[in-house]
N, C-alpha and C positions, 0 to 999 in steps of 0.2 A: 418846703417839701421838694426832694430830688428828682425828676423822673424822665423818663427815657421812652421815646416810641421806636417800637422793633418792627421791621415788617420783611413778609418774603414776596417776591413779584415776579410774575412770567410777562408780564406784557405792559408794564406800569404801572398798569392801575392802582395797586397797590401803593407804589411808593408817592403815586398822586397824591391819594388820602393819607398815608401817613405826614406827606410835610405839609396838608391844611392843615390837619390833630393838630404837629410842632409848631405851626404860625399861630396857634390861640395860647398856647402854654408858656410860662415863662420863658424871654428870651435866652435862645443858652442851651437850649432843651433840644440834647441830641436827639438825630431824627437819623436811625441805621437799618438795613438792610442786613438781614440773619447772616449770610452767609462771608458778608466784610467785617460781622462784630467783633473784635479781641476782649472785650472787656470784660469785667466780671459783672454780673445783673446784683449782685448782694447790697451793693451800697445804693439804692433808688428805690425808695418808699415806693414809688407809682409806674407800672409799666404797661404802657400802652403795645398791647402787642397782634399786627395786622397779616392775614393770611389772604392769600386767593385759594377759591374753593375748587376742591378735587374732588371727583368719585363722593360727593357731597358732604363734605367735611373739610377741614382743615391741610393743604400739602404736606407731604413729607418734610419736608425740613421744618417749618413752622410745628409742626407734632411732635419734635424734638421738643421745643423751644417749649411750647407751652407746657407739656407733662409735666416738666421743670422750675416751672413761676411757680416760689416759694414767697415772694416779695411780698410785702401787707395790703398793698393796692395791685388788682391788674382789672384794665378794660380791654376790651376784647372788640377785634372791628375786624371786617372779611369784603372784600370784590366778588361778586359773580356776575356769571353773564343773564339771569334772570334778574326780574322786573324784585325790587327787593322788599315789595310789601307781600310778595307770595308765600305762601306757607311750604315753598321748597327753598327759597333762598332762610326763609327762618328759620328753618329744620337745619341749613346747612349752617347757621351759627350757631346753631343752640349745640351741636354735632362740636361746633370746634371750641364751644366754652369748653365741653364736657370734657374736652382734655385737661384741662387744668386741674392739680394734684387734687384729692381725694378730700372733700370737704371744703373746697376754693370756692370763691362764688364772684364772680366778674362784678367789678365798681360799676360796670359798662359794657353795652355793646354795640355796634352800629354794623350794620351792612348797606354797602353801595352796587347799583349793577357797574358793570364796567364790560368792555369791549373784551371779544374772548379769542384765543390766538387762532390765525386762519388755518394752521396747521393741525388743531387740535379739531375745526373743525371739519378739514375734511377728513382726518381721521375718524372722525365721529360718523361722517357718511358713507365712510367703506364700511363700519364697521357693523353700523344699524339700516333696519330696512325704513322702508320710507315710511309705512305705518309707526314708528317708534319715533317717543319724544326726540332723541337725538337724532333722528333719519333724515334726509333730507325731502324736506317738506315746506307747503307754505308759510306753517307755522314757526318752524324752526328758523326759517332765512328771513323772517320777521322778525324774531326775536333777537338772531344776531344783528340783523340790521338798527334795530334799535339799538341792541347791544354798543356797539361800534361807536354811538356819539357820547358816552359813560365811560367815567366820571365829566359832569357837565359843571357848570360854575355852581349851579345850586345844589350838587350832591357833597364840592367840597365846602360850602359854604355851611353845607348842615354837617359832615366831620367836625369841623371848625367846633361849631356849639355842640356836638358830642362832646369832643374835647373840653369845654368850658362847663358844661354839666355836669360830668366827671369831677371835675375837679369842685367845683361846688357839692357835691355830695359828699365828695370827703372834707371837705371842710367842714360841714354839718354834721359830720358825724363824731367829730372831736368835743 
């Protein structure tokens, strides 16, 4: 089985977890970045493909990229700067399966917190008052503080066995 992990990144995270995903997968197993890709996605049964989360869903460029997975396999994995057993970072993956073409259904999905860019957050501060989730607050600077030490050795260690799980279920499934 051929397959390919795609991912898009503002601050790493991103491309952190996608090369754990590629170190569990067959050696060989491109690990690219959306906006370096030239290649065609047709020929790769399994496409592992990684967003960081915007406006609580999937980025821009990555919503290309998924609308488009026609491929017979795709798992789906995302970065946010929330704690990722929340039911806003869920919401924010379920948000970016849902791009995937019309009757798709993800082999996979995984979200990790990860560190969020300083610039987004004080744009976040100008932009919300301090009563608001995004405002600058003690909760907020808690949360990117945590934020900040994400992706940790045991977030990519658990992509890693996303990765492997994934691929066990298609196996299973033949």
């Amino acid at each position: 089985m051929k397959s390919i992990v795609l991912y898009s990144t503002r601050t790493g995270n991103a491309k952190m977890v996608a090369e754990a995903i590629a170190s569990a997968l067959p050696e060989g197993t491109p690990c690219r970045n959306i906006r370096e890709m030239n290649e065609s996605l047709s020929d790769y049964d399994c496409v592992f493909m990684g967003f960081w989360v915007d406006k609580g869903t999937a980025d821009d460029a990555s919503r290309k990229v998924l609308e488009n997975l026609h491929n017979r396999h795709v798992a789906v994995f995302a970065t946010a700067g929330v704690n990722p057993a929340s039911s806003h970072a869920q919401d924010c993956l379920k948000n970016g399966a849902s791009l995937l073409p019309e009757g798709k259904k993800p082999a996979g999905t995984f979200i990790c917190q990860g560190k969020v860019d300083p610039q987004l957050i004080e744009a976040m501060y100008k932009r919300f008052p301090a009563d608001n989730p995004h405002g600058r607050n003690p909760e907020s600077e808690a949360r990117h503080k945590e934020a900040s030490t994400h992706p940790d050795a045991a977030d990519l260690e658990n992509a890693a066995a996303f990765a492997r799980n994934v691929m066990n279920f298609i196996q299973a499934e033949k």
